[in-house]
C-alpha positions as CSV (number, residue, x, y, z in Angstrom):
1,X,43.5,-9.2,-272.6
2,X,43.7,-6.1,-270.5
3,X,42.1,-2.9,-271.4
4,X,41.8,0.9,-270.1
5,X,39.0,3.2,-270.9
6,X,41.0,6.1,-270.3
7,X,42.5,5.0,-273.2
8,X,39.6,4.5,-275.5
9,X,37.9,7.1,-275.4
10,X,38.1,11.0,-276.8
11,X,39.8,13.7,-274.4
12,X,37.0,15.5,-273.4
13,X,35.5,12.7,-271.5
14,X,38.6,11.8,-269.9
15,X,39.9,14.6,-269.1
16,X,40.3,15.1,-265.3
17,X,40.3,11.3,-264.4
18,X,42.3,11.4,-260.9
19,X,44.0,8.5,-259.4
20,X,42.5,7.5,-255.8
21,X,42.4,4.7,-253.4
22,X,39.3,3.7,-252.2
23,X,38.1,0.2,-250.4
24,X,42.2,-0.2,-250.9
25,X,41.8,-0.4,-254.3
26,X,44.0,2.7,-256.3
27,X,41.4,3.5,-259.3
28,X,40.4,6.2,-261.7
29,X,37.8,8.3,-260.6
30,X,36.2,11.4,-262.7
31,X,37.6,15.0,-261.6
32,X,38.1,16.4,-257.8
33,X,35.2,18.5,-258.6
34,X,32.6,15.9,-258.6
35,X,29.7,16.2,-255.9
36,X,31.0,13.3,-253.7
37,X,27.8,11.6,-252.3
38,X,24.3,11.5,-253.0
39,X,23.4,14.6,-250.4
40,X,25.9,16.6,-252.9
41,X,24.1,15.8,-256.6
42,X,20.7,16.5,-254.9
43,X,22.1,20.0,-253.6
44,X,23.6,20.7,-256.6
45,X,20.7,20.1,-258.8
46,X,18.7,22.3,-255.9
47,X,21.2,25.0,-256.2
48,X,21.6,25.4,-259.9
49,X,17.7,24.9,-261.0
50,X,15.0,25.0,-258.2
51,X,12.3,25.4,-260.3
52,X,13.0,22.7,-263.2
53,X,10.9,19.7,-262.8
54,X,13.0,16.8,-260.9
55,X,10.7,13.8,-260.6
56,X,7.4,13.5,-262.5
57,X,4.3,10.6,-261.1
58,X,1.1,10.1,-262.3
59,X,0.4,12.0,-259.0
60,X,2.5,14.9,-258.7
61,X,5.2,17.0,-260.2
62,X,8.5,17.8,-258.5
63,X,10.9,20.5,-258.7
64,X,14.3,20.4,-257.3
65,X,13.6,22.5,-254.8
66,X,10.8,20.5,-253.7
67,X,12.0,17.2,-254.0
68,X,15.4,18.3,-251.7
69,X,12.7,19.8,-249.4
70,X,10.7,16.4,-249.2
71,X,13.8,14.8,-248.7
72,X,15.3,16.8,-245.5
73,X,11.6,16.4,-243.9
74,X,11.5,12.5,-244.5
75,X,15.4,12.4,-243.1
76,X,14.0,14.6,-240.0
77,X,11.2,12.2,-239.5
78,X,13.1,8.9,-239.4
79,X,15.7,10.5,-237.4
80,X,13.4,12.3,-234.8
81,X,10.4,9.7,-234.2
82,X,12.7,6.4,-235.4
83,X,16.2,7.6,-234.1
84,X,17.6,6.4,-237.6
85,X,21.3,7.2,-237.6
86,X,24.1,6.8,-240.3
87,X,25.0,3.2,-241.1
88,X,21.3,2.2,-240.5
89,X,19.3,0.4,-243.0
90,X,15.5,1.5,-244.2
91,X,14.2,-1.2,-246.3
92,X,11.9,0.4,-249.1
93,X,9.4,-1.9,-250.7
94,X,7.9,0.8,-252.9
95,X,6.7,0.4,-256.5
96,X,7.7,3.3,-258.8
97,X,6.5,6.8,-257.5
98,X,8.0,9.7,-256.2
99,X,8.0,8.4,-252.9
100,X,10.9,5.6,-253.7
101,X,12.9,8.8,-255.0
102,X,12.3,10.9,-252.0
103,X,13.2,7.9,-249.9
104,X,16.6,6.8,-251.2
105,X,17.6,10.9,-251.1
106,X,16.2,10.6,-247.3
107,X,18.6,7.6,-246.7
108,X,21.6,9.5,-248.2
109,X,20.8,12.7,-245.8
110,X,21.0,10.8,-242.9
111,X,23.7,8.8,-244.2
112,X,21.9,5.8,-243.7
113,X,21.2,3.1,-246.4
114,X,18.7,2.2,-248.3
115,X,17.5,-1.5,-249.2
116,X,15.4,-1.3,-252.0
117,X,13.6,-4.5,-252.3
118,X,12.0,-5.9,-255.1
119,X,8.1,-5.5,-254.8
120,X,8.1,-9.2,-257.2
121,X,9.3,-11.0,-254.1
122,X,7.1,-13.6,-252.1
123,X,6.7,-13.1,-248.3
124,X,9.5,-15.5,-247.5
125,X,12.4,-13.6,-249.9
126,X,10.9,-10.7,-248.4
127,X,11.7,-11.8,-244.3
128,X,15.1,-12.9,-245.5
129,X,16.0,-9.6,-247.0
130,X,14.5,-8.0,-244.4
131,X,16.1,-9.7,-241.6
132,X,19.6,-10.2,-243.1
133,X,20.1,-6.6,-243.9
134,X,18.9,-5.8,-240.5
135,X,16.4,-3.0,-241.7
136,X,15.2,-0.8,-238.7
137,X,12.1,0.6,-240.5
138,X,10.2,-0.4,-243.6
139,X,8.6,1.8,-245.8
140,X,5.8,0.2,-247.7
141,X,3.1,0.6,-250.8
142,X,-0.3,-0.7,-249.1
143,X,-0.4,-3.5,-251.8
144,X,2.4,-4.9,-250.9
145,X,1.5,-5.3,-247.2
146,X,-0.5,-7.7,-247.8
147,X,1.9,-10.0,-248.8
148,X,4.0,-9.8,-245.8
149,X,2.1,-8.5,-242.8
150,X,2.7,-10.5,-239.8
151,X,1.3,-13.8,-239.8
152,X,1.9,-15.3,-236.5
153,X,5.9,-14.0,-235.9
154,X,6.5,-9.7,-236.3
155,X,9.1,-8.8,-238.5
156,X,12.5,-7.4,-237.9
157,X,11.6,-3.9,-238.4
158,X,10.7,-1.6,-235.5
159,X,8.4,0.1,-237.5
160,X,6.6,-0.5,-241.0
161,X,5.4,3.2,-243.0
162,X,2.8,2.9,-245.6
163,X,3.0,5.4,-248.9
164,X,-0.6,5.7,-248.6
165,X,-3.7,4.5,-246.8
166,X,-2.7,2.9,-243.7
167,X,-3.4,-0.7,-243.5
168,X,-3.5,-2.3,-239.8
169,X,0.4,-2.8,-238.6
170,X,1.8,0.4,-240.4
171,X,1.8,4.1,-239.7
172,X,1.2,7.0,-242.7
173,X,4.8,7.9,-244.1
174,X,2.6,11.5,-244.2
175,X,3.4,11.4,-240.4
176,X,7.0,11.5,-241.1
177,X,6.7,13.8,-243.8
178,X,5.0,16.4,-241.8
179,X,8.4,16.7,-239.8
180,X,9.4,20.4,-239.1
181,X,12.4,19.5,-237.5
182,X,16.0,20.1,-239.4
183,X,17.6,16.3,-240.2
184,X,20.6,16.0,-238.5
185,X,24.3,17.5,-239.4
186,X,25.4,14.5,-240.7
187,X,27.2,14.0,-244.2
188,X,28.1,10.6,-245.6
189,X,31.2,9.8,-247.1
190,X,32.2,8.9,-250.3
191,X,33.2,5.3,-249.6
192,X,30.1,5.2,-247.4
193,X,27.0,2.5,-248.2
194,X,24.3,4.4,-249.8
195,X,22.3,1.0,-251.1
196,X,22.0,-2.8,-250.5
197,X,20.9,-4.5,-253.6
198,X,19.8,-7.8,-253.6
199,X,21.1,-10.0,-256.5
200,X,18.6,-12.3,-258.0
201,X,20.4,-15.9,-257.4
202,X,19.7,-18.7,-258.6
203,X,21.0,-21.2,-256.5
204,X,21.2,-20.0,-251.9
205,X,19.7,-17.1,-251.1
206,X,20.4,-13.8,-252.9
207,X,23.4,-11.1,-252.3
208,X,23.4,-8.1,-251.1
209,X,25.6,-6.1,-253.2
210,X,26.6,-2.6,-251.7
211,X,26.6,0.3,-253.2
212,X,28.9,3.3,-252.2
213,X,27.9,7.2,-252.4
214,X,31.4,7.1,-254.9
215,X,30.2,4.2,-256.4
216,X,27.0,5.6,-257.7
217,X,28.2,8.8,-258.5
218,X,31.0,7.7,-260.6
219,X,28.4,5.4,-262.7
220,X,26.1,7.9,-263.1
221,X,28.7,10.6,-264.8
222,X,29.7,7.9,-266.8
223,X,26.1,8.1,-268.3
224,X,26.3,11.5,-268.7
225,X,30.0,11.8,-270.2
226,X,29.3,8.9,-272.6
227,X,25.8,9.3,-273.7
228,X,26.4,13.3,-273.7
229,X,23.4,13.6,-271.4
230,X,22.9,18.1,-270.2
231,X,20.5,19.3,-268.3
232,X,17.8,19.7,-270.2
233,X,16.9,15.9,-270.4
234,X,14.0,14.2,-270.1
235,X,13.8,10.2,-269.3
236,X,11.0,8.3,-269.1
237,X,11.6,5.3,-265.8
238,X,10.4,2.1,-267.6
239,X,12.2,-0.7,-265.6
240,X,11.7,-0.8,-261.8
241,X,13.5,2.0,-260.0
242,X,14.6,-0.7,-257.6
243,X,17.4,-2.1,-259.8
244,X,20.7,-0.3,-260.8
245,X,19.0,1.1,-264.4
246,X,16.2,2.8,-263.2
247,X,17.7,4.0,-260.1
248,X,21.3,4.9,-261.3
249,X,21.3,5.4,-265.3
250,X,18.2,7.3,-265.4
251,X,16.9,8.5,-261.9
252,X,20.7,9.4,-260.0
253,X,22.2,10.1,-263.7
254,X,19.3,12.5,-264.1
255,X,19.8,14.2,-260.1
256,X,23.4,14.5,-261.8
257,X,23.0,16.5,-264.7
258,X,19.5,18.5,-263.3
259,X,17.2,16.6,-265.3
260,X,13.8,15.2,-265.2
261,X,12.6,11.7,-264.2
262,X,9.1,10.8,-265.7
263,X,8.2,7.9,-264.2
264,X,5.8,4.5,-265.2
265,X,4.7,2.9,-261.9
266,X,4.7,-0.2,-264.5
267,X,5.2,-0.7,-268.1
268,X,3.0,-0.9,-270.7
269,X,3.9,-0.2,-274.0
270,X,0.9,1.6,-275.4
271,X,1.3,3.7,-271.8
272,X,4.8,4.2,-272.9
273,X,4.2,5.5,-276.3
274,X,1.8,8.3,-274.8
275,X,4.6,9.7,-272.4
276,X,6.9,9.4,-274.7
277,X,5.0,11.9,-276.7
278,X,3.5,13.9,-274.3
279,X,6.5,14.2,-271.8
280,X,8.6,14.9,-274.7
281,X,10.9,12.6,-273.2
282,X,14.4,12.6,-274.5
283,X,16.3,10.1,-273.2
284,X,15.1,6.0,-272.3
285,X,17.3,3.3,-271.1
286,X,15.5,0.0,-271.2
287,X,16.0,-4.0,-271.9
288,X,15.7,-5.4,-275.7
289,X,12.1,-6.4,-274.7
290,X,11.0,-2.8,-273.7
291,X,11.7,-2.2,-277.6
292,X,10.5,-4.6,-279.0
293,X,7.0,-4.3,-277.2
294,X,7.3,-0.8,-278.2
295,X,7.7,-1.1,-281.6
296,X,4.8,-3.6,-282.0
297,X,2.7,-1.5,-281.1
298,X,0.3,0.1,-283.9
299,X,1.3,3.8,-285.1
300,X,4.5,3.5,-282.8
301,X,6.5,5.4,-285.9
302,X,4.6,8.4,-284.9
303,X,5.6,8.8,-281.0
304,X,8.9,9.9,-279.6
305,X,10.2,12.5,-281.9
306,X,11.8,14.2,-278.9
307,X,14.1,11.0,-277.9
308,X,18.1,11.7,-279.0
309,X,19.4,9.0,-277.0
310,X,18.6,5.4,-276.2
311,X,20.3,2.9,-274.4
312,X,19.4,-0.6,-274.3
313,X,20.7,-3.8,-271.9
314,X,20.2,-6.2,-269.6
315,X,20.1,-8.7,-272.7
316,X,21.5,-9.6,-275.9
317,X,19.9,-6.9,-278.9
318,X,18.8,-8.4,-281.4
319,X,20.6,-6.7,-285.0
320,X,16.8,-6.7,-286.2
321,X,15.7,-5.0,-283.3
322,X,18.7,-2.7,-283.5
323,X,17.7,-1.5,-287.2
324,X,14.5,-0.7,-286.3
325,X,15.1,1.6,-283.6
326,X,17.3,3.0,-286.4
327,X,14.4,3.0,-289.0
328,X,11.9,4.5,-286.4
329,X,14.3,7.0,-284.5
330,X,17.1,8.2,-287.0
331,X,17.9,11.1,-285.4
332,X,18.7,9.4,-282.3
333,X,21.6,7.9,-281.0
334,X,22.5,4.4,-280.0
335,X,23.9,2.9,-277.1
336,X,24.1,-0.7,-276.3
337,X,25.4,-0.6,-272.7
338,X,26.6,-3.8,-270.4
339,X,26.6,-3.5,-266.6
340,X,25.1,-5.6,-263.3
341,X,24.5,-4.5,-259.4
342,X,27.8,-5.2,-258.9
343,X,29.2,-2.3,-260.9
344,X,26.7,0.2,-260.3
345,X,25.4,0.2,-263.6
346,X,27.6,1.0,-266.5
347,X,30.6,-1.0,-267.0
348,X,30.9,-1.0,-270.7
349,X,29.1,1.4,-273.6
350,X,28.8,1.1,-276.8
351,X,29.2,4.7,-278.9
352,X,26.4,5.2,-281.5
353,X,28.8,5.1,-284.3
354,X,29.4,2.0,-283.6
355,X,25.3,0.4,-283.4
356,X,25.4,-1.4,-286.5
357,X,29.6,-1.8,-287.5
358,X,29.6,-3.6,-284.1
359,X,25.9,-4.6,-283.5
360,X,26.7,-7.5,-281.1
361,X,29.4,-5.6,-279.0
362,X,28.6,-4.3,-275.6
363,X,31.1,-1.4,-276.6
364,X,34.6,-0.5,-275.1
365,X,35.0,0.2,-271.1
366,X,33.8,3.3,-269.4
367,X,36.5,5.8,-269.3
368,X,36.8,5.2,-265.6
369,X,36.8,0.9,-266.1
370,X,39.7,-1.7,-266.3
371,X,38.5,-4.8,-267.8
372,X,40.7,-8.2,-268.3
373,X,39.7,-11.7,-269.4
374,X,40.9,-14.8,-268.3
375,X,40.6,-18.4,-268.1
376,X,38.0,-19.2,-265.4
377,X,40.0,-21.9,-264.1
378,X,43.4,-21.0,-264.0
379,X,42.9,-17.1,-264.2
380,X,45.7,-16.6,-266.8
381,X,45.1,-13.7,-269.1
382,X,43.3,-14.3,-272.6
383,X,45.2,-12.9,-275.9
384,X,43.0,-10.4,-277.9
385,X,39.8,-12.2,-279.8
386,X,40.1,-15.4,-277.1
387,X,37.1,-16.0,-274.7
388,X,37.6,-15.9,-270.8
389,X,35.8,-14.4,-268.1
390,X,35.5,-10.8,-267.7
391,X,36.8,-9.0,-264.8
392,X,36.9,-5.3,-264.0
393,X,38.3,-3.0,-261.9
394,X,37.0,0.3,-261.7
395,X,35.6,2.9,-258.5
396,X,32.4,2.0,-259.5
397,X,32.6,-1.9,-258.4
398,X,31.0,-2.5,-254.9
399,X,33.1,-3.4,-251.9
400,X,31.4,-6.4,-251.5
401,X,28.5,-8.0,-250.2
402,X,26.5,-7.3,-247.2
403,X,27.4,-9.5,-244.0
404,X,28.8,-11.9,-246.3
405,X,32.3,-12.3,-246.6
406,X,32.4,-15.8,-248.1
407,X,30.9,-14.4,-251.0
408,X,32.8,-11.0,-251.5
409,X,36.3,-13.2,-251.2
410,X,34.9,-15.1,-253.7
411,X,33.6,-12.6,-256.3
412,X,35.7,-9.5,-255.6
413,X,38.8,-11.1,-253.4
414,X,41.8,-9.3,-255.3
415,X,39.9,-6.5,-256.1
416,X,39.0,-7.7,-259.6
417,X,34.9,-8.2,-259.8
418,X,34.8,-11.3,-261.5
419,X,31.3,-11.3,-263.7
420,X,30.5,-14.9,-264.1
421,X,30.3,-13.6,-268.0
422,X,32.3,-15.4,-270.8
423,X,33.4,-12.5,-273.3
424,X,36.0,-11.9,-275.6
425,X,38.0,-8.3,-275.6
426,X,39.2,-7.2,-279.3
427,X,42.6,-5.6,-280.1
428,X,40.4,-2.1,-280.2
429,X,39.0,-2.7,-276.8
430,X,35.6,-3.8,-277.8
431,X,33.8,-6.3,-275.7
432,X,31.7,-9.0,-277.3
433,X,29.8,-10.9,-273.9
434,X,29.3,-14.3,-275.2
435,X,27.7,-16.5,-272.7
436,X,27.3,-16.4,-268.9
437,X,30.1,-19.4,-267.8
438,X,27.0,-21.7,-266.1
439,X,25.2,-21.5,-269.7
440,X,27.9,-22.4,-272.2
441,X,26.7,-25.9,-273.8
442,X,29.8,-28.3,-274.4
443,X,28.1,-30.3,-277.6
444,X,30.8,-33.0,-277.6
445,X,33.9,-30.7,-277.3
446,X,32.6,-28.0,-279.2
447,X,31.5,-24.9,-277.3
448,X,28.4,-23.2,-278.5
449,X,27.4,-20.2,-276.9
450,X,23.9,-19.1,-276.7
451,X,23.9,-15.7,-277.2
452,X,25.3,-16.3,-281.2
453,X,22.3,-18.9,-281.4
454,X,19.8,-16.4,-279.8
455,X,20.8,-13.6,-282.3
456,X,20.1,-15.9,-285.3
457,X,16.4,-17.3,-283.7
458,X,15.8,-13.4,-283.1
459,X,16.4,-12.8,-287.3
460,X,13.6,-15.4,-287.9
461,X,10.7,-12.5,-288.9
462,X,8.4,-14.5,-286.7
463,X,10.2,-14.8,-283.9
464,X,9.5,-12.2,-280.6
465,X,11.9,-13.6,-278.5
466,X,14.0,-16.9,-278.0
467,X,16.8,-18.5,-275.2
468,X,18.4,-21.0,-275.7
469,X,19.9,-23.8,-273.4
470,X,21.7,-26.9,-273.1
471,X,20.0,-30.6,-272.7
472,X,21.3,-33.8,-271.7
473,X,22.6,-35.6,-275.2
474,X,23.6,-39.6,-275.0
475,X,26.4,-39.0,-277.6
476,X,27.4,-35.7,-277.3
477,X,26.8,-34.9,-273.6
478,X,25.1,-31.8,-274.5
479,X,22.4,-30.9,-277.2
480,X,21.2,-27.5,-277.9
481,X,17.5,-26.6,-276.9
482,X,16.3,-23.6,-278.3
483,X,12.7,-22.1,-277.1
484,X,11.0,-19.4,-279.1
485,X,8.2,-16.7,-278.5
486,X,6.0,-16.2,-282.0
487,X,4.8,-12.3,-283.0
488,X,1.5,-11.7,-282.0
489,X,-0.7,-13.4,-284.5
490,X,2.3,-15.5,-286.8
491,X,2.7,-19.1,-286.3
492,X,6.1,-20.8,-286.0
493,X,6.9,-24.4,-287.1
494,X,10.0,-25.9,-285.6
495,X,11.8,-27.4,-289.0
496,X,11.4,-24.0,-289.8
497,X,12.9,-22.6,-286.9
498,X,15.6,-25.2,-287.2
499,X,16.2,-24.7,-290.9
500,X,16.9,-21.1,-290.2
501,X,19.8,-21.4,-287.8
502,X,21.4,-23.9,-290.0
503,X,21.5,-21.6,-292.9
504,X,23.1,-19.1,-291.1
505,X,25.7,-21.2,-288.5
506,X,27.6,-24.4,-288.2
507,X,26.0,-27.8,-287.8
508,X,27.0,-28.3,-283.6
509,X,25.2,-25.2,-283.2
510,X,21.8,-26.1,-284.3
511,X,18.8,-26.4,-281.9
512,X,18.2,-30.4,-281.8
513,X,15.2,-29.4,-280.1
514,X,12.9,-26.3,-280.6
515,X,10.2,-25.6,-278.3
516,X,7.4,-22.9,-278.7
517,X,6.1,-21.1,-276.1
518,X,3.8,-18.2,-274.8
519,X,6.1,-16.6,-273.3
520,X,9.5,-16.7,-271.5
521,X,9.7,-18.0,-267.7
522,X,11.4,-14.7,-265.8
523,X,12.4,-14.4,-262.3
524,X,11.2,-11.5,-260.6
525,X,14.0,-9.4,-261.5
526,X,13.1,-9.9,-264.8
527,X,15.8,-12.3,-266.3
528,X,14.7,-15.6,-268.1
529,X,14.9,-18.4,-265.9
530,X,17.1,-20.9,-268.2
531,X,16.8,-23.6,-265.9
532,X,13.1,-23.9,-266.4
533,X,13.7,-24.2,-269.9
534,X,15.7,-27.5,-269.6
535,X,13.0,-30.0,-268.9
């Protein structure tokens, strides 16, 4: 199956979709009068409201004006006492603030790159990063220093800058900050690395996917077209700015449109609620588990009467989940969105009249996406309704990965990003993303895909969360394993959980197993780590 947003969605947000070429790929790409790199969106927003609040800490408050000003001084400080020049990598291992925002917009002044690194890692992810990407200077929070200050070999980087304090082997980023000079004349180009992302693997050391100035800026008005997103919005950064959502559907999409970026240095819901509230926040984009935490939470229904559009990803949603966002926030509108590093963000969304008709769609293809499926074997296309692996083609897919060419052949060879991700594509153009390929269980020929299984455990009204996996079976091959998460304060009893799936699917797809735990294992990018689950 083969599918074009252009042709999915309503006129006006497809209006002035051009045809261009970039990485040698001919794709559609919003209008000719789109700002064209990161350097352009943050002059824009500085242009057309100086005085509007940009980024928002539990520190400071931002303007536009400001934060453009913060980032030409931090661009003139690298330049002038690091010599950073275009092309050059500053690694930033900065928890949410203002600072990561002003240092990604000083990276795009100088037309250098950012790698933002997760501040999860352990010292050794950390050197690899670090060294692979070939990172000049490292910006730093003082906490994290700790975990990888030189202990008996320096690191790559010339120079390490700390956000605050200055703990022995680092320098004040203030020093940079305090530069007078004017950043260099230097404008990046469109097809031009902005950001190296690091993929969390799970097998060999992680990629670094890059993302282009186009890239970004393509995703983020995607965000803005399709979740009708103006400038008087207000989101509330809930997820780690060093990932694709935080950074690009809320922070960039929000640079885009001349909004304001509240920002959590770390969730917690009860935190959450208050801004919410207080901040009058009006937009949130988060995974299923930011909800649900939210909505346990006592006197939640009373918070957030400001929010008109949420988007939600990164995981299945469970349908209960779904109706009680609806229940709590009618006024608002729904979005289940699918996307990964690799795309920038957004590859499909799902429009809010759709939430509950087609609760366990991702939605239809951004207006500027291609998506196909296909057999992962013999990359034959699917028909309508049959399962393959997802593919897309859009200008918001990365060019590849950094310094490894190996893996970019193998992922984005043709052109064609090739998810890993078992979905099917309906005759409308819907996507339903049923499993990732490595996960599917084969239960003696018959394929049972987890997500289904994990929407059902999710039903179960004491169940928080659940994944599900496959085991080692003497008959069958494979068994299904599910493990479950209770509410706070119920009680789960697995013949219970077990009953409940069978009531509501097919014999092969119930859990022979059912394990109940305190919590999910999650890698530090905040994914459930399946394979711990299979012992």
């Amino acid at each position: 199956m083969h599918v074009r947003g252009v042709d999915l969605w309503p006129e006006p947000l497809t209006r002035d979709l051009v045809e261009e070429v970039h990485h040698g790929r001919r794709v559609r790409c919003y209008g000719p009068d789109r700002p064209r790199t990161l350097v352009e969106m943050l002059e824009r927003a500085a242009a057309r409201m100086p005085e509007q609040e940009a980024v928002v800490d539990a520190r400071r408050r931002l303007t536009w004006r400001e934060l453009h000003q913060a980032a030409r001084r931090l661009a003139a400080g690298l330049h002038a006492k690091r010599g950073v020049q275009p092309g050059d990598r500053v690694a930033l291992l900065v928890a949410n603030s203002a600072e990561f925002c002003v240092s990604v917009l000083a990276c795009a002044t100088l037309a250098a790159v950012a790698v933002t690194l997760n501040t999860k890692l352990r010292r050794a992810e950390l050197e690899y990063m670090l060294g692979h990407s070939g990172a000049r200077v490292l910006v730093t929070d003082p906490e994290w220093w700790d975990e990888i200050a030189p202990k008996g070999a320096a690191l790559p980087c010339e120079a390490v800058y700390a956000t605050r304090d200055t703990p022995e082997g680092t320098e004040p980023l203030d020093r940079l900050l305090d530069c007078r000079d004017a950043p260099p004349a230097v404008s990046p180009a469109e097809d031009d690395a902005a950001f190296i992302m690091y993929t969390s693997g799970t097998t060999g050391h992680p990629k670094g996917a890059i993302g282009t100035h186009g890239g970004i800026v393509n995703g983020a008005m995607s965000f803005a077209r399709c979740f009708g997103l103006g400038p008087d919005e207000r989101t509330l950064v809930a997820v780690p700015l060093f990932h694709v959502t935080g950074l690009i559907a809320q922070f960039l999409t929000m640079a885009y449109v001349g909004g304001t970026t509240v920002i959590m240095r770390q969730f917690n819901a009860a935190g959450a609620l208050r801004l919410l509230e207080a901040e009058r926040i009006t937009y949130l984009v988060g995974a299923p588990t930011v909800y649900i935490m939210l909505m346990s939470q006592p006197g939640y229904r009373m918070s957030a009467a400001t929010l008109r559009v949420v988007g939600y990803g990164g995981a299945p949603m469970p349908p209960d989940a779904v109706r009680g966002l609806r229940e709590w926030l009618p006024a608002a509108r729904l979005h289940n969105v699918y996307g990964m590093t690799e795309t920038c963000s957004p590859t499909t969304i799902l429009p809010d009249a759709d939430a509950f008709a087609r609760v366990s769609s991702a939605g239809r293809p951004v207006p500027t996406a291609e998506l196909r499926t296909v057999d992962p074997g013999t990359v034959v296309e699917c028909a309508a309704g049959e399962v393959g692996e997802l593919l897309v083609w859009g200008p918001m897919v990365v060019p590849g990965y950094w310094a490894n060419p190996e893996a970019t052949t193998g992922a984005m060879g043709d052109g064609w990003l090739r998810t890993g991700d078992l979905a099917t594509i309906d005759a409308d153009g819907y996507v339903t993303v049923m499993d990732r390929i490595k996960d599917m269980i084969n239960r003696g020929g018959e394929k049972v895909y987890c997500v289904e299984v994990e929407d059902v455990l999710c039903g179960h009204p004491d169940v928080l969360e659940a994944a599900v996996v496959g085991i080692p079976d003497p008959v069958y091959g494979e068994a299904v394993k599910a493990c479950v998460v209770p509410r706070a304060g119920r009680t789960l009893d697995p013949d219970d959980v077990r009953a409940s799936v069978a009531r509501r699917l097919a014999k092969f797809k119930v859990p022979r197993d059912v394990e109940i735990l305190p919590a999910l294992p999650r890698n530090p990018s905040g994914k459930v780590v399946k394979r711990a689950l299979k012992n």
